[in-house]
C-alpha positions in Angstrom: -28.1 9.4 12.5 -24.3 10.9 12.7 -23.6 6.8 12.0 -25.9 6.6 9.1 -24.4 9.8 7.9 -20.9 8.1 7.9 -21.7 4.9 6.1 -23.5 7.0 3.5 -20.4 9.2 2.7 -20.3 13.2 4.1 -20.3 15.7 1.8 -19.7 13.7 -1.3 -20.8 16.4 -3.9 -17.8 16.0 -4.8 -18.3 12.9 -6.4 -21.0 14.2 -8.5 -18.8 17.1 -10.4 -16.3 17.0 -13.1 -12.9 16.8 -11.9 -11.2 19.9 -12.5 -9.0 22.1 -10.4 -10.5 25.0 -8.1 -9.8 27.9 -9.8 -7.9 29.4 -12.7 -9.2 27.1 -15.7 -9.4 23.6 -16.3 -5.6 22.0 -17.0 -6.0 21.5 -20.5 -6.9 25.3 -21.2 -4.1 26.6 -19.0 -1.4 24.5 -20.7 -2.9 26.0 -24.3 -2.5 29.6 -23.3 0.9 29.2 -22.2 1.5 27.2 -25.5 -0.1 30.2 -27.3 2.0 32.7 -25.0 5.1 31.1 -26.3 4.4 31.4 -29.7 3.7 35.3 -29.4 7.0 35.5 -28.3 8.8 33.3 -30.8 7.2 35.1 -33.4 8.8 38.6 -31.7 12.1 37.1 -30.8 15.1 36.8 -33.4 16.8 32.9 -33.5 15.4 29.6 -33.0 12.9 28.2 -30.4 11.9 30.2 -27.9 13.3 28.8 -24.2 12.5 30.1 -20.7 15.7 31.6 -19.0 16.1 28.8 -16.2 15.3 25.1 -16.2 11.6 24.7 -14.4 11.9 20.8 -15.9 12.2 19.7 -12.4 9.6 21.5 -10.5 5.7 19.9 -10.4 2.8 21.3 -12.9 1.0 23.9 -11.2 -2.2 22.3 -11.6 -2.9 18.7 -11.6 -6.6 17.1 -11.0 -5.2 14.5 -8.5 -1.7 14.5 -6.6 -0.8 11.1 -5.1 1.2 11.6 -1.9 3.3 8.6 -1.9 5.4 7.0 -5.3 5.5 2.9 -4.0 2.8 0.6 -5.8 0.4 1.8 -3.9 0.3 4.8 -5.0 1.7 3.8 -8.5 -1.3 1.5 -8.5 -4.0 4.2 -8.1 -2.3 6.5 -11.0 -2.2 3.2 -12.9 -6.0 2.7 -12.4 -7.0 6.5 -13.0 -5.5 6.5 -16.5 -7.0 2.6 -17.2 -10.4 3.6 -15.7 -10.2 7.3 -16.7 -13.1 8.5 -19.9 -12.3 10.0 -22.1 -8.5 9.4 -22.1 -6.8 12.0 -21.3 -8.8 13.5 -19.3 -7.3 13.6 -15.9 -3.9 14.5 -15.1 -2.3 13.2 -12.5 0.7 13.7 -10.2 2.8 11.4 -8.0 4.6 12.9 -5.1 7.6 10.7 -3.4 10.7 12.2 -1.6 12.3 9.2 -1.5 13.5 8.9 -5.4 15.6 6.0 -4.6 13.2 4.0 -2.6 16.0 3.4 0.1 12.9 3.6 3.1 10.4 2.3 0.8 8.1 -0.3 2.3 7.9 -1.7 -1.2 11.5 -2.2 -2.2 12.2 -3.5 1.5 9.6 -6.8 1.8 10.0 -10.3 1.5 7.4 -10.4 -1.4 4.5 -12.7 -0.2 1.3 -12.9 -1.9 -1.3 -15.3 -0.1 -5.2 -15.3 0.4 -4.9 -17.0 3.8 -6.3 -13.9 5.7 -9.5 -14.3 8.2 -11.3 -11.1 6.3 -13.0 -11.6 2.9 -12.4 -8.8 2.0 -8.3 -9.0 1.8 -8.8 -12.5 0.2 -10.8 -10.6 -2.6 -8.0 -8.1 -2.7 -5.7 -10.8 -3.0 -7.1 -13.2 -5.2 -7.2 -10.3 -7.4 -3.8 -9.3 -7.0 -2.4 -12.6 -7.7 -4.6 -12.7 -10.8 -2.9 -9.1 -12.4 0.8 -10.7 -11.2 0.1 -13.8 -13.2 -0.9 -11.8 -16.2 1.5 -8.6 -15.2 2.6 -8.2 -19.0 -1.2 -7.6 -20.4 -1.2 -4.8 -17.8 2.2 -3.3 -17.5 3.3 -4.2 -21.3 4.5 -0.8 -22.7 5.2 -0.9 -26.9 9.1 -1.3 -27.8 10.4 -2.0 -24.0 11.1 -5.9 -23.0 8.1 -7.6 -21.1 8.2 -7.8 -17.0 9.1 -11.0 -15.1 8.3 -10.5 -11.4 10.1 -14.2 -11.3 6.8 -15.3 -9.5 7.2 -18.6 -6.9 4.2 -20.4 -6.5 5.4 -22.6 -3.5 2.2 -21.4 -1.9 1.9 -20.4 2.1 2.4 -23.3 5.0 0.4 -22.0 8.1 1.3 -23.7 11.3 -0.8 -23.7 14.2 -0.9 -24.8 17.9 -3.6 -26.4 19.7 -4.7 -23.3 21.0 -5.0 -21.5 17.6 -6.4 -24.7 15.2 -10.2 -23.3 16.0 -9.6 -20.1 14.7 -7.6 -21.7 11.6 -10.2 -23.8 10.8 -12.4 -20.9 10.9 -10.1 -18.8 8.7 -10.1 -21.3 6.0 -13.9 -21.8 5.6 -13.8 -18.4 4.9 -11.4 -18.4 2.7 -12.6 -21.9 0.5 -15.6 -19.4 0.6 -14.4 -16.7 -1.0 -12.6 -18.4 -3.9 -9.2 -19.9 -2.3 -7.5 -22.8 -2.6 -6.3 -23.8 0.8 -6.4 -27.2 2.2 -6.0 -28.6 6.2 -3.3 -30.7 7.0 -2.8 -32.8 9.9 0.5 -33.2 11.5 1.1 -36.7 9.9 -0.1 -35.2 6.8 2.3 -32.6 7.2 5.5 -35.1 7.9 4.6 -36.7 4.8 4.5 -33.8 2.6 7.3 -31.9 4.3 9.7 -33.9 5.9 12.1 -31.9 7.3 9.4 -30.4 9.7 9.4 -31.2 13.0 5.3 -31.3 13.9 5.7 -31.1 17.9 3.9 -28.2 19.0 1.7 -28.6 16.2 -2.3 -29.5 16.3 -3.1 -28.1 12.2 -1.6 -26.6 9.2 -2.9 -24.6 6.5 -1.3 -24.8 2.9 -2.4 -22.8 0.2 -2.6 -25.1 -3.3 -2.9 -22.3 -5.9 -2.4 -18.5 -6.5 0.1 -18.4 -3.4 3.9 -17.7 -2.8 5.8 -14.8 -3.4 7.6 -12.4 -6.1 10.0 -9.7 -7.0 8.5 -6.3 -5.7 11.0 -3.8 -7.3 10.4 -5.2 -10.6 6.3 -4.6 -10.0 7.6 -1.3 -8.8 9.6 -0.4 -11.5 6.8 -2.0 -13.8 4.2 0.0 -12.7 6.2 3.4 -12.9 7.1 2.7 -16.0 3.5 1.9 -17.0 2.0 5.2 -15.8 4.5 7.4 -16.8 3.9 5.8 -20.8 0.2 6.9 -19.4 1.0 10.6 -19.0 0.9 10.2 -15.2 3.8 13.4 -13.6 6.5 12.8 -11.5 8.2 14.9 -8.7 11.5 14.2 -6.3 9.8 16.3 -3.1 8.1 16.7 0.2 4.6 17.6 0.9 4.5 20.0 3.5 1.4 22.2 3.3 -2.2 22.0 2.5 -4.0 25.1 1.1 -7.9 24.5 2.6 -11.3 26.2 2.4 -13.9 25.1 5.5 -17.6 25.4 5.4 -19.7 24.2 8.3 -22.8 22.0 8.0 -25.0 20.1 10.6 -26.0 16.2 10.3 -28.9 14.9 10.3 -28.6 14.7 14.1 -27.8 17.9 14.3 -24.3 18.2 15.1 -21.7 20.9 13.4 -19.3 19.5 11.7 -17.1 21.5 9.6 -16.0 20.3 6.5 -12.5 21.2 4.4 -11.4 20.6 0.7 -8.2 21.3 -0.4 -7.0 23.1 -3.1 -3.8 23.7 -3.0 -0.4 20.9 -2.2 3.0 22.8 -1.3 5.7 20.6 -2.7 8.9 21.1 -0.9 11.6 20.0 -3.7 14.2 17.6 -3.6 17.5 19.0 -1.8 16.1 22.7 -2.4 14.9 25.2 -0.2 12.3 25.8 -3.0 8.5 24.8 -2.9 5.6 25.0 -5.7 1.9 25.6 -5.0 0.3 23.1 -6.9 -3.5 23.4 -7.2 -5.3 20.5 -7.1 -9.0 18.9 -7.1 -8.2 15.8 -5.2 -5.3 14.5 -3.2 -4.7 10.7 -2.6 -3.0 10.1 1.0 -0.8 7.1 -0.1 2.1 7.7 1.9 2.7 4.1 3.9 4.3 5.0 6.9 4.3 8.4 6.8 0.6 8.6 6.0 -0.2 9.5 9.7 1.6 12.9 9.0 0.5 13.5 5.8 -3.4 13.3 7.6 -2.5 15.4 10.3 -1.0 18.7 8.1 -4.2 18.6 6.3 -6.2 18.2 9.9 -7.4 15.5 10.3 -8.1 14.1 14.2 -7.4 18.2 14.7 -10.5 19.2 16.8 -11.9 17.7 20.4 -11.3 14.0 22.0 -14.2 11.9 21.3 -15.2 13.8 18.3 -15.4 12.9 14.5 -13.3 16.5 13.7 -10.3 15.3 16.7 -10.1 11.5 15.5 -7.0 10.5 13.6 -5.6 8.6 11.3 -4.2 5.4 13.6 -1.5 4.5 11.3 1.9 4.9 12.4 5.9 3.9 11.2 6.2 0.0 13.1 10.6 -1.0 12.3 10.3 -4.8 11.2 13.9 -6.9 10.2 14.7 -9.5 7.5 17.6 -11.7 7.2 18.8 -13.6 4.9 20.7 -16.6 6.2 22.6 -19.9 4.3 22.0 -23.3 5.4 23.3 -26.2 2.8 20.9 -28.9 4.5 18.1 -26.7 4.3 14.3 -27.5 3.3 14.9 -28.0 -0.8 12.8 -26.4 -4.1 9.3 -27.4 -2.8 9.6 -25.3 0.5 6.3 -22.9 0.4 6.3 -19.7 2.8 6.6 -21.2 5.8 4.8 -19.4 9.1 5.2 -20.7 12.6 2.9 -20.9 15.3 5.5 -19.0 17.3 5.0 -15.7 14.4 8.3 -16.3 12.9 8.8 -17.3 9.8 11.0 -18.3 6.4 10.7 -19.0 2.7 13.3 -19.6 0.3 15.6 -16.9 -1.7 16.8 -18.1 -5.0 18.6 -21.7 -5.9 22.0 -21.9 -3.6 20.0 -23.0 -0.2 19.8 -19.2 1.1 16.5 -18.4 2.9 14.7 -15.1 4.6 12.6 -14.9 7.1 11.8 -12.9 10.6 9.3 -12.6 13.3 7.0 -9.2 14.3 7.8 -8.0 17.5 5.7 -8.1 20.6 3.9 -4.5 21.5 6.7 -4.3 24.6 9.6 -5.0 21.8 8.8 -3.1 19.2 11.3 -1.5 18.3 12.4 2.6 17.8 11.1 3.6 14.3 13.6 6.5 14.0 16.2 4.8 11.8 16.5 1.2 10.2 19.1 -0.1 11.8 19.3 -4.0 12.6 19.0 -6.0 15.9 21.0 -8.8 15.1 20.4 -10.2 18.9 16.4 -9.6 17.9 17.5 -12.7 15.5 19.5 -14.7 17.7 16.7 -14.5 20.9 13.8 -14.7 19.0 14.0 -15.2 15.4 16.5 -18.5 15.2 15.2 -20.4 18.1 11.3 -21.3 16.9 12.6 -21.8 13.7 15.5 -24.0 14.6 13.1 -26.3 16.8 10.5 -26.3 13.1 13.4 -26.7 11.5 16.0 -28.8 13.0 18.1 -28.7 9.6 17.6 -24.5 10.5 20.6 -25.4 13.9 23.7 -25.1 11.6 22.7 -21.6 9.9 24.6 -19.1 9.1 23.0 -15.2 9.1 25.0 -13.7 5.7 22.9 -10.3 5.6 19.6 -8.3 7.0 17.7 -5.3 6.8 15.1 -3.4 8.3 12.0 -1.9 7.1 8.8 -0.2 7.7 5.0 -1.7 8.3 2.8 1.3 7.6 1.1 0.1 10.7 -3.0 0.5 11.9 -3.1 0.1 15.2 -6.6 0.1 15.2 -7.1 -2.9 13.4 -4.2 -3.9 11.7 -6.4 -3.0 7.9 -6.3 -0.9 5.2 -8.0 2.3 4.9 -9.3 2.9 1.7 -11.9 5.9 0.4 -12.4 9.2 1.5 -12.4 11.0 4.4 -15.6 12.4 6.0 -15.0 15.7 6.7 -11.6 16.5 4.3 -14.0 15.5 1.4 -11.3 15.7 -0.9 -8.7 13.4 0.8 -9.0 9.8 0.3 -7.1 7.3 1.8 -5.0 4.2 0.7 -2.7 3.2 3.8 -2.3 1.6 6.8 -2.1 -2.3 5.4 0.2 -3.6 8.4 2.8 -5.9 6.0 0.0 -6.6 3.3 -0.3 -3.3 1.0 2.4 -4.8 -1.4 0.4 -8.3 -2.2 -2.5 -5.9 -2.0 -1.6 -2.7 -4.1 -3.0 -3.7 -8.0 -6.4 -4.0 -6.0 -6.3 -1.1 -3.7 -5.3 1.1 -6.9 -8.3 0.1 -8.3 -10.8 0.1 -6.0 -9.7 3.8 -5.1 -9.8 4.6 -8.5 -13.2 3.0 -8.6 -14.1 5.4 -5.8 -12.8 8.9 -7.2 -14.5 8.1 -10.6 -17.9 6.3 -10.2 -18.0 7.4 -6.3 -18.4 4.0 -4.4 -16.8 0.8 -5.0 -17.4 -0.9 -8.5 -15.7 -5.1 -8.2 -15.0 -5.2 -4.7 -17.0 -3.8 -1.8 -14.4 -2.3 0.5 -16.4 0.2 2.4 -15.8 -1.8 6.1 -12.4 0.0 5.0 -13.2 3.5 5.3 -11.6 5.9 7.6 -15.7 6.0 9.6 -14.9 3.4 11.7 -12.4 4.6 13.6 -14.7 7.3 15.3 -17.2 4.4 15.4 -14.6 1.9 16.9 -16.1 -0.5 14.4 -13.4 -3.2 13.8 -12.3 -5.1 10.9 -10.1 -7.4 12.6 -7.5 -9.2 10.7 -5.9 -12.0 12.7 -3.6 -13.4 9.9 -1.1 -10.4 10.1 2.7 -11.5 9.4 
């Protein structure tokens, strides 16, 4: 019953309420007394406009119906979907949270772009074929009145999926599933694949998958920068700081089984503020755990998996910082305009970057050589031992390359499953989730945002059914296993 309990959504009176923060007013009446309190003292005070005696511009509202912990286009997205989705307008104000201000650790800002529907779950295909959809059409989305239109300089070379004799099943498989669900992706044989691509060497190879439409890959700062620029024309808040406290209330309840389970709502997020030793209380009726990599901690301060092993109250939120590089290499005799986003059967792989024969590419590291998340520093030997070496027998062109550049960044990682987790948590009833993606939350995000938007407003999913997503399963150990993670 505790499992029928969980698929149906704990404690989701919340749902049915207006959104409003816990106490003190609604936002809209607290902002017109202190409008009103201003004007009783301009009218008293000699001189010009009345201004407070220190700059508070900085600092976060007091009061905001929903904080989003975490400013990349994920968490951009959901604002953007709130305020699109959101009647009457106006009616919900929202806050984004993000210490990093420049984006320097950013998941977003750090990837290689991709954008493909060759996954083995429908439902990241949906998500996808989506996404791909709102990046074609960015500018009747994003377009804000007097500023110059987007161009996310999308490449639709499409993805080239290589696979060995051991793996062409389960390819085959995949792309069934994905014809299914909308996709256009096509088997190639290895001749097939010679003739189209001739700089490929096809030893080692049984079947390829190429996707014909809707694939390839895309600028993320400018969506970044697009969307932030779109919510904030919305009325969506900013604030430079750190989350470090949640303000909770606890009641207990039974299930229908009749175990206790206690169940906590938050009202209050302490935002720590950008190189200050200052913090503001902000009250708050929902929170949105958008955090990427960090979302793991973010869980864990407002207790989640904080109770006994085994139980729904102690299981947490499997998603953890995974440290992935990308270099960027030159090679003048390299694959030419047509190349799509090529991935081996070995896990490495390459696309093109720009017009002068540069390239980036990379390879996910075993579980034994992963490597430490702590900082972002590069393992140029990671390259040389198992990066170049696949690709240079794919590739043979790849043998006279020369590394110019790299970076690292992070996979907001769910080692559970390598998804998504998207929707509300069962016992925080007021936290809901949009994390742990594993490489695919940028291609991803204009979807996510709206499905979790979908979720706080209408309470359950509204164009795609995402519930296989929610954070239940992990105390269920009910996988959704992706096996097309990059």
């Amino acid at each position: 019953m505790l499992r029928r309990a969980l698929q149906l959504g704990l404690g989701r009176g919340l749902l049915g309420r207006r959104l409003g923060t816990h106490r003190g007013g609604s936002t809209l009446d607290q902002n017109g007394k202190m409008s009103e309190i201003k004007k009783k003292i301009q009218s008293v005070l000699p001189g010009g406009a009345w201004n407070p005696p220190y700059d508070t511009s900085y600092l976060p509202p007091e009061h905001s119906d929903v904080v989003i912990v975490g400013g990349g286009v994920i968490g951009l997205s959901v604002a953007y979907w709130l305020k699109r989705l959101e009647k009457p307008r106006g009616a919900i104000r929202v806050l984004v949270v993000e210490r990093d201000h420049t984006y320097s650790q950013a998941s977003t800002a750090l990837s290689v772009g991709g954008i493909r529907q060759q996954f083995s779950v429908p439902e990241n295909i949906q998500l996808s074929l989506f996404s791909v959809e709102f990046l074609r059409n960015i500018n009747e989305y994003l377009a804000v009145v007097d500023d110059p239109p987007l161009d996310i300089q999308f490449n639709p070379s499409g993805y080239l999926l290589l696979a060995s004799e051991k793996g062409a099943a389960v390819m085959e498989s995949n792309v069934k599933v994905q014809r299914q669900e909308g996709a256009k992706v096509c088997l190639m044989s290895p001749e097939q694949l010679r003739n189209k691509f001739p700089w490929i060497n096809t030893e080692g190879v049984a079947l390829a998958s190429y996707g014909m439409e809707y694939e390839g890959w895309f600028d993320p700062w400018c969506l970044l920068q697009g969307l932030r620029r779109k919510v904030q024309s919305m009325g969506v808040l900013f604030c430079h700081g750190e989350v470090t406290r949640f303000v909770s209330s606890s009641s207990h309840t039974e299930t229908t089984s009749g175990e206790e389970v206690t169940l906590k709502r938050i009202h209050e997020v302490h935002v720590k503020i950008d190189r200050s030793l200052e913090y503001q209380p902000v009250e708050c009726a929902l929170v949105i755990n958008a955090a990427g990599a960090w979302s793991g901690q973010i869980a864990e301060l407002a207790g989640v998996g904080k109770g006994p092993p085994g139980t729904l109250q102690g299981t947490k939120l499997p998603v953890e910082r995974r440290k992935r590089y990308v270099y960027l290499w030159h090679c003048p005799q390299g694959p030419g305009l047509e190349t799509p986003f090529v991935v081996d059967a070995s896990g490495a792989y390459f696309r093109r970057e720009g017009l002068g024969n540069n390239y980036l590419g990379g390879c996910s590291p075993t579980e034994e050589e992963e490597p430490d998340p702590g900082n972002l520093e590069v393992d140029h030997d990671f390259f040389q031992d198992k990066v170049w070496p696949p690709l240079a027998q794919r590739v043979p062109a790849f043998e006279t390359l020369k590394v110019r550049s790299a970076w690292a960044g992070y996979y907001d990682y769910n080692t559970f499953d390598q998804n998504g987790v998207v929707g509300p948590h069962p016992l925080v009833v007021n936290m809901y989730f949009a994390t742990g993606f594993s490489g695919h939350g940028l291609q991803q995000a204009p979807a996510v945002g709206r499905a979790v938007a979908e979720m706080v407003l209408d309470g359950h999913f509204q164009t795609i059914n995402l519930n296989p997503f929610h954070f239940s399963r992990f105390y269920l150990g009910e996988k959704v296993q992706e096996h097309n993670i990059i």
